[in-house]
N, C-alpha and C positions, 0 to 999 in steps of 0.2 A: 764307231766313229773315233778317230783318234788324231791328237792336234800334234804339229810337227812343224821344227822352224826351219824356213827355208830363206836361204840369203841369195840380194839381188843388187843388180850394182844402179848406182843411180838414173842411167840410159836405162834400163830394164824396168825402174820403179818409174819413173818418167813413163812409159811405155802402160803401166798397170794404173796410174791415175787417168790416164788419159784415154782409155779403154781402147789401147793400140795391140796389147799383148793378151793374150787367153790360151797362151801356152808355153811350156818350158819344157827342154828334153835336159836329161842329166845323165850318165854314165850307168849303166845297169847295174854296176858295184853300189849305187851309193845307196843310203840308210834310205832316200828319197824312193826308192823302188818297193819300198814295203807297204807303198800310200795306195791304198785303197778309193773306188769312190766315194763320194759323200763326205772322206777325211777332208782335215783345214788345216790348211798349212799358214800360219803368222810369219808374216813378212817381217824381215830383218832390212836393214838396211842401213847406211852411214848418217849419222844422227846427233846431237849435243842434248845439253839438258841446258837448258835457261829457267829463268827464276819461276816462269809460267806456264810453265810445260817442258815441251819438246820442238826445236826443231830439223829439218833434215834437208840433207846439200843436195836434195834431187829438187828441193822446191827451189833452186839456184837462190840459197841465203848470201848475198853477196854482204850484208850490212852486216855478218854475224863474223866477229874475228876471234872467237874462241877458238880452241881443239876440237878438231871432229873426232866422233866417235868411230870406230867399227863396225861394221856391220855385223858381225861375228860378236860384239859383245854388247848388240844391244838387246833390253830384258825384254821379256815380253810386254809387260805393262807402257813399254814406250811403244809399241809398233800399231800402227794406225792403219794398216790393214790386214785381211786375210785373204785366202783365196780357199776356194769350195771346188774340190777336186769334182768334175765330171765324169773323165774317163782316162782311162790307165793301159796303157800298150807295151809292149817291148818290139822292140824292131832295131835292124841297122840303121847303123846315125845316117847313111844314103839314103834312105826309103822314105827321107822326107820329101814333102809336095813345095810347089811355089807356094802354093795357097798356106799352107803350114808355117812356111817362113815368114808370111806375113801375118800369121797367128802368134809367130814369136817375138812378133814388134820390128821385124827388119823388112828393108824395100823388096826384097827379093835373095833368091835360094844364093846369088854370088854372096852376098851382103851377108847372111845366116853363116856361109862355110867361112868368111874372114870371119868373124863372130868368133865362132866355134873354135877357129887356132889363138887369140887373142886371148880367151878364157883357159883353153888346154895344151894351149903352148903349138910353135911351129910344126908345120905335119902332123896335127893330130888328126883333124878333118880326114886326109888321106888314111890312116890307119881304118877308119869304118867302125866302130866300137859297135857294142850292141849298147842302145840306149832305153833306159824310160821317160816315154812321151805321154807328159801330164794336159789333162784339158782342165779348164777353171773356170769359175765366174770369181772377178773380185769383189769382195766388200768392201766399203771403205769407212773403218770405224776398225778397234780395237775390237780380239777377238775373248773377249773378254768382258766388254760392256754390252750384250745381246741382251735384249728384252728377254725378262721369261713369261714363256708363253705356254702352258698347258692343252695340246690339242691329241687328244687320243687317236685319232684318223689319221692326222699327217702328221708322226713326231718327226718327221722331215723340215718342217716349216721353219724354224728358227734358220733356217740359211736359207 
């Protein structure tokens, strides 16, 4: 099992609170295609640090007028979720399903290809990449405050 950061933009993390998303595809190039199942991937996302914690502009902080953070530089110890890879595919970014798109937290497959060129730039959609299409369940806690649990039969259990 091996932990890996994966960044998501606040409609996405929006999307993984609200148990609308249980899937992401990403470019076959990326480091994200190494991910195995059972891996966990800690959510990054756009973030501040307040006197109390943390908090983050998908939970729409309108009272919050500090600087946001990045999602790219935030640590692990801020990130309040993870995700538990299920299952791991490679395919053309085409060979997605309706059903799939709406695993990716969008209305439907139009919705997913405007998506897909806003993230990878104009005509990328049309180009066809080959992708890796991640399945998930999210957790919603730090991937790092897990109970420890000692179970010789299922050392699965802790996700």
């Amino acid at each position: 099992m091996t932990d890996r950061p994966i960044l998501f933009s606040e409609k996405m993390v929006y999307g993984l609170t609200h148990g609308l998303k249980t899937q992401t595809r990403r470019l076959a190039t990326s480091p994200l295609a190494k991910t195995k199942p059972r891996d966990r991937l800690w959510v990054r996302e756009t973030w501040a640090p307040v006197s109390d914690g943390f908090v983050y502009r998908s939970d729409f902080w309108e009272h919050y007028s500090g600087p946001w953070k990045p999602s790219i530089h935030m640590p692990r110890r801020a990130s309040r979720l993870f995700l538990v890879v299920t299952d791991v595919r490679f395919q053309a970014l085409h060979d997605i399903t309706e059903r799939e798109a709406e695993a990716e937290g969008e209305e439907d497959l139009y919705d997913y290809q405007r998506l897909w060129d806003e993230l990878y730039g104009p005509g990328s959609w049309d180009e066809n990449p080959q992708i890796v299409a991640l399945s998930f369940t999210v957790k919603k806690q730090n991937i790092d405050n897990l109970p420890h649990i000692i179970c010789s039969e299922a050392p699965h259990a802790l996700v």
